[in-house]
N, C-alpha and C positions, 0 to 999 in steps of 0.2 A: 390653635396656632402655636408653632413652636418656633424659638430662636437659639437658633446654633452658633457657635463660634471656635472655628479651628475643631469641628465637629462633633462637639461635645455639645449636645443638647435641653435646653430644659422648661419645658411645662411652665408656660408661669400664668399666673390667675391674672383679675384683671383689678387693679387695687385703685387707691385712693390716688392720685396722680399728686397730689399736695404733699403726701408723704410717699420720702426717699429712702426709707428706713427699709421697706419692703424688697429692693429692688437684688435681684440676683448677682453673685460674683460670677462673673466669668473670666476665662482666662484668655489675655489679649495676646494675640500676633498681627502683626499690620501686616503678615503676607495672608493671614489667612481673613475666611469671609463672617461677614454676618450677615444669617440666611433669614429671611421669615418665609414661611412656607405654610398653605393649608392643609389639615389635617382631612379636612371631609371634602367633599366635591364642591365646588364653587370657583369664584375668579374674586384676585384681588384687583380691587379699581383705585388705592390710594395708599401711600405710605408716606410720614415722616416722623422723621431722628431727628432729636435735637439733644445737643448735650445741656449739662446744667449752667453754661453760659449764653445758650440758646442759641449754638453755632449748628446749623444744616447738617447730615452727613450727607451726602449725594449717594445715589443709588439706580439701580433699573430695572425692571419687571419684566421677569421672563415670556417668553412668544406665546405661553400657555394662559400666562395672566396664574399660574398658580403657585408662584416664589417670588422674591425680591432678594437683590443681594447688592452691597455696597458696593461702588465705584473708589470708594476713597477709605483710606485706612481708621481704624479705631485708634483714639486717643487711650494712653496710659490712666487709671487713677480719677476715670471721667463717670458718672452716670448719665445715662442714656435713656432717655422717655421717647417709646414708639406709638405712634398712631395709626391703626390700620383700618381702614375703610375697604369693606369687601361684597360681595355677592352668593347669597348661598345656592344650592340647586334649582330651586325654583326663582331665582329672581331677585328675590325678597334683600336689604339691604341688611346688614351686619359691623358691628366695629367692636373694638378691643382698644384698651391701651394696654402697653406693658413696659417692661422699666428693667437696666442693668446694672450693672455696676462693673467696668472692665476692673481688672489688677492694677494696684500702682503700678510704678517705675521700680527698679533696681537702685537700689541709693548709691547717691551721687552719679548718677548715669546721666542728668539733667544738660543740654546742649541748647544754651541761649543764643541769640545772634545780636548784637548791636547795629543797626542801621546809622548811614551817614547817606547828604551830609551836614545833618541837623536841621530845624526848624529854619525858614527862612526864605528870601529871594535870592533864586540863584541866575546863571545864563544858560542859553539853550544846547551850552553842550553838561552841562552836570552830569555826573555818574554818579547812580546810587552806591555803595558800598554794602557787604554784609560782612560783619568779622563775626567768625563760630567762636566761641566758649574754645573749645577743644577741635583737631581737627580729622575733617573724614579724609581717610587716603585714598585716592584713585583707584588702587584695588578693589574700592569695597563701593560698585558702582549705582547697584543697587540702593544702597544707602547715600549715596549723593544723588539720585533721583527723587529720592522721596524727599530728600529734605530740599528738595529745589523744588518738586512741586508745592511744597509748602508755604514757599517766599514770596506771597503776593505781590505785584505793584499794579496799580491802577491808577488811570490818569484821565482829565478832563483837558481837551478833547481826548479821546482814545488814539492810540498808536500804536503803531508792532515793535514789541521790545523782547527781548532774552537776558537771561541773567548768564554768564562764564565765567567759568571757577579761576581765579590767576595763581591760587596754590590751595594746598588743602586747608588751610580756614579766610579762607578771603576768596566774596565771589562779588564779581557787578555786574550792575544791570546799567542799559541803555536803549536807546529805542534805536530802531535801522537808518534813521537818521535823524538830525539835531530837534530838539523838542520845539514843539509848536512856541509861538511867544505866550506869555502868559497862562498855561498848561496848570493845571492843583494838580501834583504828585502826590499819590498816597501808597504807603508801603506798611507791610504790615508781614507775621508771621504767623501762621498756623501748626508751628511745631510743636505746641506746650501737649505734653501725651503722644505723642507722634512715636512711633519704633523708625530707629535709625540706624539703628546696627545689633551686634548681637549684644542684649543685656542694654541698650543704649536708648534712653527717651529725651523727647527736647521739651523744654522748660518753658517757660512764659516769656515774652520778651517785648519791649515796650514798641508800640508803633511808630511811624514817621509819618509827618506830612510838611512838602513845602512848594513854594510855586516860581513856577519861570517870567522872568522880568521880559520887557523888549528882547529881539532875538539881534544882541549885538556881535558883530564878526568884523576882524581886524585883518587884513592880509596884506602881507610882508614881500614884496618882489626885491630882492636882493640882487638882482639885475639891474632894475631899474632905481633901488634904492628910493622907494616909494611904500608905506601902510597904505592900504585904503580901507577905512573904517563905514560900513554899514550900519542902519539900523533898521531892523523890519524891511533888508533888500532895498532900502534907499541908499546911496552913500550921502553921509553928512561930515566927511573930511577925509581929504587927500593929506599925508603929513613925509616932508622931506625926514628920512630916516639916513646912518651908517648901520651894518652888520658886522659878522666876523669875517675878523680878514684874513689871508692864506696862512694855514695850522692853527685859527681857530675859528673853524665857519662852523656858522649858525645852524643849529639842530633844525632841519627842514621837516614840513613835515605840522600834524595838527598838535594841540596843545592847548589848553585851559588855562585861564586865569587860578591859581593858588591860593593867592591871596595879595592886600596891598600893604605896600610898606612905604610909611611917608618918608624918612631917613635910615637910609643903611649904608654902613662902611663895610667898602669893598676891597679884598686885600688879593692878591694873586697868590699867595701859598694858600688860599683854601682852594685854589681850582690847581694846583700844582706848578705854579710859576715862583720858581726858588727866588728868596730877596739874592738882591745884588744882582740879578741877569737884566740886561734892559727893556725886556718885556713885565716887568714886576712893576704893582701899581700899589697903590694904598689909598683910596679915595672915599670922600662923604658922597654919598648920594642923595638925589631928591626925587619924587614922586616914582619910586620905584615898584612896578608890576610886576609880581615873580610868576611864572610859567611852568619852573622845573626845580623840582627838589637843591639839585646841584649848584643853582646858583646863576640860570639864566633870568636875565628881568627884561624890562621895557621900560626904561628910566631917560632923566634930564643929564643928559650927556651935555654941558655947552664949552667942556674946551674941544669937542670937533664939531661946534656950528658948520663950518667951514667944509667939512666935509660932508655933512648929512646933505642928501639929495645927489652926491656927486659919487663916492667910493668907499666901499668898505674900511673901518679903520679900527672896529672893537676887537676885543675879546670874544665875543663870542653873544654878548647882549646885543640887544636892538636901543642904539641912543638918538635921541631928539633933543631938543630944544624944551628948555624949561618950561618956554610955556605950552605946547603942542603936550609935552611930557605932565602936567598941573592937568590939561584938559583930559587926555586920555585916563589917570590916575581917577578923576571925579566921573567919570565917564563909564566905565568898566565896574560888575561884580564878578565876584567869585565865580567859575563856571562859562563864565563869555568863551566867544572862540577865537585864538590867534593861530593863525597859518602863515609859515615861511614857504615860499615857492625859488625855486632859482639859486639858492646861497651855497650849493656845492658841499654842504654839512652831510655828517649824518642823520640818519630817519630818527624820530623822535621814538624812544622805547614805548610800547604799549603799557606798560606799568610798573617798573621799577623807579619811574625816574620823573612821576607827576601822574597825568590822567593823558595818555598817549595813545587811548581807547579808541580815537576816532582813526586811528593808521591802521585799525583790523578793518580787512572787508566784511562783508556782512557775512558770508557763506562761510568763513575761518570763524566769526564771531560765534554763531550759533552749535558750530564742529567744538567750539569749546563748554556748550553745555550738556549736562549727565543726560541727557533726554534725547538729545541727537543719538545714541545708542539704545535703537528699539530693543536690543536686548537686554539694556541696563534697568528701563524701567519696567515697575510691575506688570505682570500680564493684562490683557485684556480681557474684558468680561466676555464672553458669548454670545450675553443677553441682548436684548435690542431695548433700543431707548426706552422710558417709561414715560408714561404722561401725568407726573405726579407735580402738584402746584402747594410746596408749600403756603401755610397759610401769613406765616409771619414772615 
């Protein structure tokens, strides 16, 4: 049996499996293959790779039954223990083990990712986040394919989800629509060894896991000047609201909960309202839910009691009443979904300006990952499925 790689071939006996000392250098390209193939007539009926952290390589077994060749790229700096289960001419059953050793990395070539967004309970609209170490450019689309198939997420229950790039070192993920309630997200990367460009390998990178709380949803008719807050598609409160009023209406449109702020002062030169004009405020605030980077909340407005439920009268926040504002504030985590419908605002940015991920359609959403370009990702194998059952 011999094992090729990027067609450089080499004989290897069949050693002690406990010892890694023996195991061959070869030299690694994620575009190219590693082949096992029979030397004498027979059919192989079983193969697996596993590296020395006992991660699968996925693979498929030619129409002949007498090659096998990887589906999924070689890591950098990895050894490799093969187990081959075969058939010789007459029948009779046959195995081997054998063992490699790909080439490191190129130093300092290493590209980690940082997952967000962190351990925890979030709401059913969360976006995962990936930030790269260093970043891939659009160019090089190739290498934003591979390193996207890399980026695992999986989730209990299961769901259809895509990761899209929002610049070259930032990509997120989210399912085609809002996460089931109570959902375990687990994320994780398979780039440590991975070729990602030329001279380029990715590094280790720590995993993520966190899980979705009640599927709470808050919606904002700025016509009617009414939230109605959801939980699990029940509604458990109607809350008279004001929005923003004409030259500062309310960013329409979906939007995440940020984070919560029990007091914050709110001054109008941070949003551009020069002092001395008499739209310029300077106020404490209470139970303030932030939505947007900029400075949109959902907070206890009570000098426009008078107004909430009746007419637009903010800046461009959503105010209530201290106490409806206390409840929604204990009410809400990070990730919940709040939607403006009707406020005559502009659309909420998809990601400059908070988590605005849910105003892509699905069909735009996916046209922004590396993978929607069948020519960006690696070729397709030939081969037709194998029927190989890892043991572990």
């Amino acid at each position: 049996m011999r094992a090729t790689a990027r067609g450089r071939g080499s004989v290897l006996e069949e050693p002690a499996v406990a010892d890694a000392a023996w195991a061959e250098v070869l030299p690694t390209d994620a575009g190219g293959p590693l082949e096992i193939t029979l030397t004498e007539p027979g059919r192989i009926t079983d193969v697996t790779v596993r590296d020395g952290h006992g991660r699968h390589l996925s693979g498929e077994l030619g129409p002949h039954g007498d090659r096998w060749l990887n589906t999924e790229s070689l890591r950098a700096g990895q050894t490799y223990t093969v187990q081959v289960g075969a058939q010789d001419a007459a029948g009779s059953p046959v195995g081997v083990t054998m063992a490699f050793r790909t080439a490191p990395p190129a130093d300092g070539g290493r590209l980690t990712v940082e997952f967000g967004p962190g351990p925890g309970t979030y709401g059913a609209g969360e976006i995962v986040t990936a930030a790269l170490s260093r970043p891939v450019p659009a160019d090089d689309p190739v290498a934003r394919a591979r390193l996207e198939q890399a980026l695992e997420v999986t989730s209990e229950p299961r769901v259809e989800g895509a990761w899209h790039w929002v610049d070259a070192s930032t990509l997120h993920y989210r399912p085609r629509t809002y996460w089931p309630a109570h959902t375990v997200v687990r994320v994780r990367s398979g780039l440590d060894g991975v070729e990602v460009g030329d001279n380029a390998y990715g590094g280790p990178s720590e995993d993520l896991q966190f899980t979705i709380g009640d599927r709470i949803e808050a919606v904002t008719d700025s016509a009617t000047h009414r939230m109605t807050v959801r939980r699990n598609g029940r509604v458990i409160r109607t809350i008279p609201v004001t929005t923003g009023k004409e030259g500062f209406r309310t960013r329409s449109g979906i939007k995440v909960v940020l984070r919560k702020e029990s007091k914050v002062r709110m001054r109008g030169d941070t949003v551009g309202i020069k002092r001395g004009t008499k739209e310029f405020y300077d106020l404490p605030v209470s139970y303030a839910t932030r939505v947007t980077w900029s400075g949109e909340y959902i907070h206890a407005a009570p000098w426009s009691v008078e107004a909430q439920g009746e007419e637009n009268v903010s800046h461009g926040c959503t105010g209530m009443s201290t106490e409806n504002a206390a409840w929604f504030f204990k009410t809400v985590r990070e990730g919940d979904i709040v939607e403006v419908v009707n406020s005559g605002g502009e659309k909420m940015a998809p990601f400059d300006n908070g988590f605005g991920d849910w105003n892509v359609d699905w069909r735009s959403w996916l046209a922004g990952s590396a993978l929607a370009n069948v020519d960006a990702a690696p070729p397709a194998s030939p081969l037709t499925p194998s029927r190989l059952h890892p043991t572990t």
